[in-house]
C-alpha positions as CSV (number, residue, x, y, z in Angstrom):
1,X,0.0,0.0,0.0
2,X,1.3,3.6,-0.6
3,X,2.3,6.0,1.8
4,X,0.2,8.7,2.4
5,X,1.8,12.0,1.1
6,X,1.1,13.6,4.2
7,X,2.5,11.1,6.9
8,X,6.0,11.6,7.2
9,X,8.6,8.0,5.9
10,X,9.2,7.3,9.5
11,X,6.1,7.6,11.3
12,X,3.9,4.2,11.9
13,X,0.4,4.4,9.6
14,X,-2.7,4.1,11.2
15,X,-5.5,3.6,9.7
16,X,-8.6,5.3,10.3
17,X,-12.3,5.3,8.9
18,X,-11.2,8.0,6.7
19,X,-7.6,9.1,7.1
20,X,-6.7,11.9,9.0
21,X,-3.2,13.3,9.6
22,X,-1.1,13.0,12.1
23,X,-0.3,16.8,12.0
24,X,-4.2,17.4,11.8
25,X,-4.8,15.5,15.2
26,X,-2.0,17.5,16.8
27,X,-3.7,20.9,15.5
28,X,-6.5,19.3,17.6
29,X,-4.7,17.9,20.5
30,X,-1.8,19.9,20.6
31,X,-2.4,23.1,22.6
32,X,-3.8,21.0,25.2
33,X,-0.6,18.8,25.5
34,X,1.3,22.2,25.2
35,X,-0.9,23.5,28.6
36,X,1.6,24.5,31.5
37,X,0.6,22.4,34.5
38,X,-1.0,25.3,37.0
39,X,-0.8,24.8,40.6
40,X,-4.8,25.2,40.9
41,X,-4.6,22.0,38.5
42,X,-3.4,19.8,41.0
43,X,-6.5,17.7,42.0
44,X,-6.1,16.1,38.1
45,X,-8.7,13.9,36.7
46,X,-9.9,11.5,39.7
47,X,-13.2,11.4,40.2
48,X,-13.9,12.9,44.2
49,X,-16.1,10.5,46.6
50,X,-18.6,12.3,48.5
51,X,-17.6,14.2,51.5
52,X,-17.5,12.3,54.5
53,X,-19.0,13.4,57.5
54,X,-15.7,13.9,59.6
55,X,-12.7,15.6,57.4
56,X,-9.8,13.6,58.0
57,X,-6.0,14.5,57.6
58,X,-3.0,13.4,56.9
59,X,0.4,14.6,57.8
60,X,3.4,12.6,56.1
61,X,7.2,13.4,57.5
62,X,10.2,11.8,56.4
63,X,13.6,12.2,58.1
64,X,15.8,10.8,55.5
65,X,18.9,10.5,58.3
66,X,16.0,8.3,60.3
67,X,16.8,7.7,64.0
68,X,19.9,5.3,66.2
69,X,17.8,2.0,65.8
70,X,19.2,1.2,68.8
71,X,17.3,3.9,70.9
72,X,14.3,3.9,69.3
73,X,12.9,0.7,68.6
74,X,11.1,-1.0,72.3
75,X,11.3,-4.2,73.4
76,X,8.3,-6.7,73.8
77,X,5.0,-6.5,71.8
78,X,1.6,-5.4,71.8
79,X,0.1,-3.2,74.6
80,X,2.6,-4.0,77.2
81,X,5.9,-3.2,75.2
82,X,8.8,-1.3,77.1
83,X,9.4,1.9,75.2
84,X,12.9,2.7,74.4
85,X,14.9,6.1,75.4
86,X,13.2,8.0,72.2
87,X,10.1,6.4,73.1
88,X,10.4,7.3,76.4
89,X,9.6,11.2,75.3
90,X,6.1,10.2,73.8
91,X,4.9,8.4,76.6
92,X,2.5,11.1,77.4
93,X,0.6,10.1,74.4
94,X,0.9,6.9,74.5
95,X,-2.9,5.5,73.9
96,X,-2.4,8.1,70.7
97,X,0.4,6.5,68.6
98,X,1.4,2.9,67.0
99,X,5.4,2.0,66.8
100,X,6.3,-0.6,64.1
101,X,8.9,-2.7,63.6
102,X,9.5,-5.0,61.2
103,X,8.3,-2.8,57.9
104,X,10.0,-1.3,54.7
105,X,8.9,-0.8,50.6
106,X,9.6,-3.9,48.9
107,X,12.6,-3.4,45.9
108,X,13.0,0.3,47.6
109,X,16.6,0.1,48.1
110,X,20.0,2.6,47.2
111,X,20.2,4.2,50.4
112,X,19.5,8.0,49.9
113,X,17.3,8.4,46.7
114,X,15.3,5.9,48.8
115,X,13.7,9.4,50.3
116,X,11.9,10.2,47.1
117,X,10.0,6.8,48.0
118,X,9.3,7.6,51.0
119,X,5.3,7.8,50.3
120,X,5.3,6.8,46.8
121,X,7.3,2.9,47.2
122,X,8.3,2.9,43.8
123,X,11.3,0.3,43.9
124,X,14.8,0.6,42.5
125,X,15.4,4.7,42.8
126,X,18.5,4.1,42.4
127,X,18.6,2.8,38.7
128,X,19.6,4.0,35.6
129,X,15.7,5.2,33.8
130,X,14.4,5.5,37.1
131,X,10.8,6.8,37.3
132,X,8.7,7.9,40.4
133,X,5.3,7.1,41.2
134,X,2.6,8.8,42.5
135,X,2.8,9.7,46.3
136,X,0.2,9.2,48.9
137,X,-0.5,12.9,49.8
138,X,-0.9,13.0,45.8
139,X,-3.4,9.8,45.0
140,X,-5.4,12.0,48.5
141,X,-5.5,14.8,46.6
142,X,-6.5,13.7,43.4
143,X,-9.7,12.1,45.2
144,X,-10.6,14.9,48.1
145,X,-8.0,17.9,47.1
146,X,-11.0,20.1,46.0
147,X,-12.9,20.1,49.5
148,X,-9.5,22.4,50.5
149,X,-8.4,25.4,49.4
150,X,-5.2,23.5,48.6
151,X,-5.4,20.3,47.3
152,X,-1.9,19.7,49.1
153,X,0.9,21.2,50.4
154,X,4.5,20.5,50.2
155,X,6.5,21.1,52.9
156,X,10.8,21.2,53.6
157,X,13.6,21.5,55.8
158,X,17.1,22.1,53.8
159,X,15.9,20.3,51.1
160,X,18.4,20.1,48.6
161,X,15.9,22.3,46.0
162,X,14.5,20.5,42.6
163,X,16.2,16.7,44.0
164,X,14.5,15.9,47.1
165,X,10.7,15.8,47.8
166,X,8.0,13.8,49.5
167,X,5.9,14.8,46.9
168,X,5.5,13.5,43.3
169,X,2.4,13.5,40.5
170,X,1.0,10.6,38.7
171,X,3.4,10.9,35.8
172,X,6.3,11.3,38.4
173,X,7.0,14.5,38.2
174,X,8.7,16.1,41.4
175,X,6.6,18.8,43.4
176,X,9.0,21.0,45.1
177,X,9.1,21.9,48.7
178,X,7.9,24.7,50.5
179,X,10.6,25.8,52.8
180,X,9.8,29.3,54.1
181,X,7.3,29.1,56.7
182,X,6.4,33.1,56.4
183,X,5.4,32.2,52.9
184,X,2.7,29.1,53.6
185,X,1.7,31.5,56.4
186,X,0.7,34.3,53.5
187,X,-0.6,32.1,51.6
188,X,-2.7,30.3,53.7
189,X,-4.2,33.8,55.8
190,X,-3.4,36.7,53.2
191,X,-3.8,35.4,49.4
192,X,-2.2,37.8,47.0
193,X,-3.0,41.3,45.8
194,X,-6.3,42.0,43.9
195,X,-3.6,41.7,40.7
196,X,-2.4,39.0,41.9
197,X,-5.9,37.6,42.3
198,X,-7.0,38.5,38.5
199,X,-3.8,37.4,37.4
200,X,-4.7,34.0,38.6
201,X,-8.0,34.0,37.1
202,X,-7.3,35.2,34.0
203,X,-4.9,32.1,34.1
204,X,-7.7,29.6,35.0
205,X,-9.8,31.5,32.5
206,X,-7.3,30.9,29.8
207,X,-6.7,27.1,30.7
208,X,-10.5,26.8,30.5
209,X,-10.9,28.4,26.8
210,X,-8.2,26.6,25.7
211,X,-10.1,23.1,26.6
212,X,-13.1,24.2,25.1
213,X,-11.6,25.3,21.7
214,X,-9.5,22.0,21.7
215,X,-12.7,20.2,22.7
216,X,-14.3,21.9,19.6
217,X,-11.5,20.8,17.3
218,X,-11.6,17.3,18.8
219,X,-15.4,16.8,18.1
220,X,-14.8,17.8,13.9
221,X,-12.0,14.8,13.9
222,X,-14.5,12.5,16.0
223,X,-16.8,12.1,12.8
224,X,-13.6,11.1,10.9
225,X,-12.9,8.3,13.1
226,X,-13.5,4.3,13.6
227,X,-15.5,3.3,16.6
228,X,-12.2,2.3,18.6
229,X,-10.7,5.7,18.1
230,X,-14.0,7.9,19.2
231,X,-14.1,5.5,22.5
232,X,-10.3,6.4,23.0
233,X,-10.8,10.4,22.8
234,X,-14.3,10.2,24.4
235,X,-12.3,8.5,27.2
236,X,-9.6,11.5,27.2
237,X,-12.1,14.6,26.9
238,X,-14.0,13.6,29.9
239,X,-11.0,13.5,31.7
240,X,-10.7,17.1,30.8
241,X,-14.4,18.1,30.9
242,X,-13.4,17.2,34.7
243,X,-10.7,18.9,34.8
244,X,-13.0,21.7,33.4
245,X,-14.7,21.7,36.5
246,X,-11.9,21.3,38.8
247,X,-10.3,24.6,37.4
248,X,-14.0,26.3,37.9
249,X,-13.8,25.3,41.4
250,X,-10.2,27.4,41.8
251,X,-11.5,30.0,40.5
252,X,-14.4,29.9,42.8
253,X,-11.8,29.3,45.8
254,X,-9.8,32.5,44.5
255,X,-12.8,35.3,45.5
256,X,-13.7,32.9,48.8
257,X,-12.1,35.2,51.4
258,X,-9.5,33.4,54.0
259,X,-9.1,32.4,57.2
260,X,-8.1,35.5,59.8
261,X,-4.9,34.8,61.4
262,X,-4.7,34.4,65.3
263,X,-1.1,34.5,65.3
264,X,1.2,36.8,64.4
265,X,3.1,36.1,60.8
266,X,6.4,33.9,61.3
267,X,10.2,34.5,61.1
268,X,11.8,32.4,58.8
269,X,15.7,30.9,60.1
270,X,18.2,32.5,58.7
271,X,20.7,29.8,58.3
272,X,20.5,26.0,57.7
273,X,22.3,25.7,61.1
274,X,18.8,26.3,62.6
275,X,17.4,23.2,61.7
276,X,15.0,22.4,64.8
277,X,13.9,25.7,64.7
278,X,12.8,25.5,61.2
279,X,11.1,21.9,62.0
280,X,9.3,23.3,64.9
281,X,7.5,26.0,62.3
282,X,6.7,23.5,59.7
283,X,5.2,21.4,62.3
284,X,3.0,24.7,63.5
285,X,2.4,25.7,60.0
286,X,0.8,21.9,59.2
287,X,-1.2,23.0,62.5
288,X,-2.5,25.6,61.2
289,X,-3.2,24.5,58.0
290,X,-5.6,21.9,59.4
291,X,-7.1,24.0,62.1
292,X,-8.6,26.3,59.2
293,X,-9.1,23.3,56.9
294,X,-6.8,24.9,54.4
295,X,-5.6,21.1,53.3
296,X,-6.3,18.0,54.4
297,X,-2.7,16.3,52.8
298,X,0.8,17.8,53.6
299,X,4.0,16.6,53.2
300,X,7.1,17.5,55.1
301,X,11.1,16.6,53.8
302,X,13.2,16.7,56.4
303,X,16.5,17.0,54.7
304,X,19.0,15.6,57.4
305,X,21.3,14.6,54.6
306,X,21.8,18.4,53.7
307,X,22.2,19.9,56.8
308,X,25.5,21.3,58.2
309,X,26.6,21.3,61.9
310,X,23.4,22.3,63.6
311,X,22.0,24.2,66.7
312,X,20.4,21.7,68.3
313,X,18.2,23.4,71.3
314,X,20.0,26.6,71.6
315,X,21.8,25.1,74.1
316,X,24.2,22.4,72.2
317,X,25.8,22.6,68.8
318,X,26.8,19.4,66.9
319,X,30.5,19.3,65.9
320,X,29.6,18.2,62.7
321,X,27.2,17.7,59.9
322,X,24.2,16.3,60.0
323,X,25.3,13.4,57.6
324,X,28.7,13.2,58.8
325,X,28.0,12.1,62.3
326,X,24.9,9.7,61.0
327,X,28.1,7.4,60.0
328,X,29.1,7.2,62.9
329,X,31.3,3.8,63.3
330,X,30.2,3.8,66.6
331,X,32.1,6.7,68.0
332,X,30.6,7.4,71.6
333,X,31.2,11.1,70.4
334,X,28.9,11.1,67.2
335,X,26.6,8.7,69.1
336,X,25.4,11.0,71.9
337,X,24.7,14.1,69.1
338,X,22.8,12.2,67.2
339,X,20.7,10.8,70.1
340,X,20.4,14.9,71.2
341,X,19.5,15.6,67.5
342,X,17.4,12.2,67.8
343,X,15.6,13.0,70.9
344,X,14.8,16.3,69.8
345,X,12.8,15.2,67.2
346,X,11.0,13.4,69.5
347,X,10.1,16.3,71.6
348,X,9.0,18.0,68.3
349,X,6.8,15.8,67.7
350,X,5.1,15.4,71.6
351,X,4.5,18.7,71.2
352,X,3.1,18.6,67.9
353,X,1.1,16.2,68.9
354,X,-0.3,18.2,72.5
355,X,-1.0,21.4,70.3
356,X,-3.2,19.1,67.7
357,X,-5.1,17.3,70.7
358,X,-5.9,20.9,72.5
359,X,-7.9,22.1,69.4
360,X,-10.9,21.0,68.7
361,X,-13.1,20.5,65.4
362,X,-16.6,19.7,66.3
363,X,-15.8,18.9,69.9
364,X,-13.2,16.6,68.7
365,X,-9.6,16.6,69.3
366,X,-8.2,17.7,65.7
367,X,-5.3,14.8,66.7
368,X,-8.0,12.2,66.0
369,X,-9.0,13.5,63.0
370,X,-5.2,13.8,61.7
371,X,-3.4,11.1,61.0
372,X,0.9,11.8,61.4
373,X,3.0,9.3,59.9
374,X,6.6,10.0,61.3
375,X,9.4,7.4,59.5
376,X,12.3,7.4,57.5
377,X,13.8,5.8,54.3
378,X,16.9,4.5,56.4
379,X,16.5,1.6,58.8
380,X,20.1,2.7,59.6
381,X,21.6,5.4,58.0
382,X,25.1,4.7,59.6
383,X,25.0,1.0,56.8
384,X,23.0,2.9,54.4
385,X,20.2,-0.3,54.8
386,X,16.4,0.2,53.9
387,X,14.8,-2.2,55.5
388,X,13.1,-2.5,59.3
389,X,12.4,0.9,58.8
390,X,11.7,3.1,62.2
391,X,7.6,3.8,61.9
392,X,5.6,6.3,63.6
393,X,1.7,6.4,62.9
394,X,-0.3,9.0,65.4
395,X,-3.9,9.7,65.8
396,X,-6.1,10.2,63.3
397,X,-8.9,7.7,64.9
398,X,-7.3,4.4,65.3
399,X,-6.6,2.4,68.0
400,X,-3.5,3.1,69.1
401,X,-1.2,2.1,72.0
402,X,1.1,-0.9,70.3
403,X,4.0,-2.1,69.0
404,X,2.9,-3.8,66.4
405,X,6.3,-6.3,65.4
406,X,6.5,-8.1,62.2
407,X,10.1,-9.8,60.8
408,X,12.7,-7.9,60.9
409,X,14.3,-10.1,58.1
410,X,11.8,-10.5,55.6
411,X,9.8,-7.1,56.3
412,X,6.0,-6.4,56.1
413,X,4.9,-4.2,53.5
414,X,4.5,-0.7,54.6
415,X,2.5,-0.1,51.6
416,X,-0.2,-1.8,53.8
417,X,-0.4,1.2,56.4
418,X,-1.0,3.5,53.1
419,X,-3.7,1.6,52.4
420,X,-5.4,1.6,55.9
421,X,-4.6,6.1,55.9
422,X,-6.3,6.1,52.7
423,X,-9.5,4.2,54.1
424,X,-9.2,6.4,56.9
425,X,-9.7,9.0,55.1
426,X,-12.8,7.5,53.2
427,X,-11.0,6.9,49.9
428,X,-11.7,3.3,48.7
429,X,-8.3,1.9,47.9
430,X,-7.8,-2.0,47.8
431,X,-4.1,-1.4,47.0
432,X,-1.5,1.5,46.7
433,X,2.0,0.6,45.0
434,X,3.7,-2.8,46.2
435,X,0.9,-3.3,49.3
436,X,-1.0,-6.3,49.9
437,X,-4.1,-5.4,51.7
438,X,-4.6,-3.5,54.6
439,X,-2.4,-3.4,57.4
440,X,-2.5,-6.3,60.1
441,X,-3.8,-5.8,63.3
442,X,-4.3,-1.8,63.1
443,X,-7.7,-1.1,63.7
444,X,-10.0,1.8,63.3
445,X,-12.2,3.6,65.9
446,X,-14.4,6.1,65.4
């Protein structure tokens, strides 16, 4: 059969009911695939549930230096486990959060890159064509993200800029982190300018007209089609007739006025030497974020591996980096800064945890309608190894109050506890990257 004169030599034929070009599609197509993703775009094509009846939250935190194994993992099981010396510093809220042992991402090894995993479990990060997944906050998001002002927000501390996030889109694309806690505080209590504000919509405005002229196109090369071919791009327009909608409902997000501020505007560290100080704020701002219901998924980096020599409580400086003394060959020295640095963290998070169970949502403690999952990508960051990974889960409405132990040498999935936060949260999920089901023996309440 003869070319067609108007396909180029190389390209494959396909043949339609009546032929159409390849460059005539992409006249059709093409401005759409051209379209700049815009951060109101972020809830995607998933179709949203209902709401349910309580909002539920989720805050995901990754250390990527994790903590000494040694000092944080207890001994026995169940309810009546001894809590080690980091555990020790939580015991106030005991009956409020689960410790696991026993858990990594199957195939999720190379040490470091293992961070961009941390919520998304896509295995071998490390290797040459690597490609990320989607990431837990994200799959929320697509299904709930436009009940919230924000779909999502993404969160840092010294995050090594455009390499590390917890954060990543269906195609794998990387959302960068939000370090600068003054600038979530604007955002989240003082918008932008009335410019600023038409600038936006004019943005969703054009998205929008560019979907409907494409959609126009598209309809003229549906009559030239075969049956297959019309399924395929009624298929792909609904997906932006709902993305239509989605970008209607930032616009209509844009003129709703914001949440007044109770608190006065935050200082931002100066230096990455003020590590903690810069965790403590992120961990407010995520407070605040759900108190006003600005987002009900946020992700926090903590970049461990990109921090210098820090100020530890204003009090105690490390003699060396961050990363440096994580290898630690078992120098007594390194040892007791990184259980400061270590047991700092935990403090963080007790408090974290007391300022999210004194506010209330419907004379509910907001901490049992938030779920924190506290971990790292390093079982031991000293050997590099990413298995037995240290695992935090906090409130959020389950029942809480065990070590839950599973073997150390051929791990549980921790896919599975994704898959429990996402029915937590109402989303129906049967499975979420390498999981297998739900996860054993942590039950809901509530």
């Amino acid at each position: 059969m003869a070319t067609p004169s108007f396909r180029p030599a190389d390209a494959p034929y396909v043949a339609f009911k009546r032929a159409v070009s390849r460059r005539r599609f992409l006249a059709g197509t093409g401005v759409l695939l051209a379209l700049p993703m815009l951060e109101s775009m972020t809830p995607a094509f998933a179709a949203a549930p209902a709401p349910a009846a309580k909002p539920r939250r989720m805050l995901g935190i990754c250390n990527n230096l994790g903590l000494v194994p040694d000092y944080f993992f207890p001994t026995g099981k169940g309810r009546d486990y001894k809590p080690s010396a980091y555990l020790e510093l939580l015991q106030a809220h005991r009956e409020d959060f689960s410790v696991f042992s026993g858990v990594s991402h199957p195939d999720v090894d190379g040490g470091h890159p293992a961070d961009n995993c941390f919520l998304t479990a896509a295995p071998h990060p490390s290797s040459g064509g690597f490609r990320n997944t989607i990431s837990l906050d994200q799959f929320m998001a697509e299904r709930i993200g436009h009940l919230t002002r924000f779909p999502s927000m993404t969160l840092g501390v010294n995050c090594a800029r455009g390499s590390r996030s917890l954060s990543w889109t269906a195609g794998g694309v990387m959302i960068p982190t939000e370090e600068r806690a003054s600038e979530v505080f604007r955002r989240m209590f003082m918008g932008g300018s009335e410019a600023e504000v038409k600038a936006q919509e004019r943005r969703l405005q054009l998205g929008q007209s560019i979907l409907d002229a494409v959609g126009g196109q598209a309809g003229e090369l549906r009559r030239t089609m075969g049956a297959t071919d019309r399924d395929r791009l009624d298929q792909y327009f609904t997906s932006v007739r709902e993305l239509e909608q989605r970008m209607q409902m930032s616009r209509e997000w844009e003129r709703k006025p914001r949440p007044v501020a109770k608190t006065a505007a935050p200082r931002d560290p100066g230096t990455p030497k003020e590590y903690m100080d810069k965790v403590r704020l992120m961990y407010d701002m995520a407070r605040l974020c759900f108190e006003t219901d600005s987002s009900r998924a946020v992700t926090l980096m903590l970049d461990s591996v990109n921090t210098p020599a820090l100020d530890i409580d204003h009090v105690h400086t490390t003699t060396d980096g961050y990363h440096s003394l994580s290898h630690h060959g078992k120098s007594a020295k390194k040892l007791e800064q990184l259980k400061q640095i270590d047991s700092m963290h935990m403090t963080l998070l007790a408090k974290l945890m007391t300022d999210l169970k004194s506010a209330k949502e419907d004379g509910q403690s907001l901490l049992d309608r938030t779920m924190i999952l506290y971990g790292s990508n390093l079982g031991n960051a000293s050997t590099h190894v990413t298995t037995n990974l240290p695992t935090l889960l906090m409130g959020g409405g389950f029942r809480h109050g065990q070590h839950h132990v599973f073997d150390t040498q051929n791990n549980y999935p921790l896919p599975n506890l994704y898959v429990s936060m996402l029915r937590r949260m109402g989303i129906e999920a049967d499975k979420f990257a390498s999981s297998t089901g739900t996860l054993r023996g942590l039950d809901m309440v509530g």
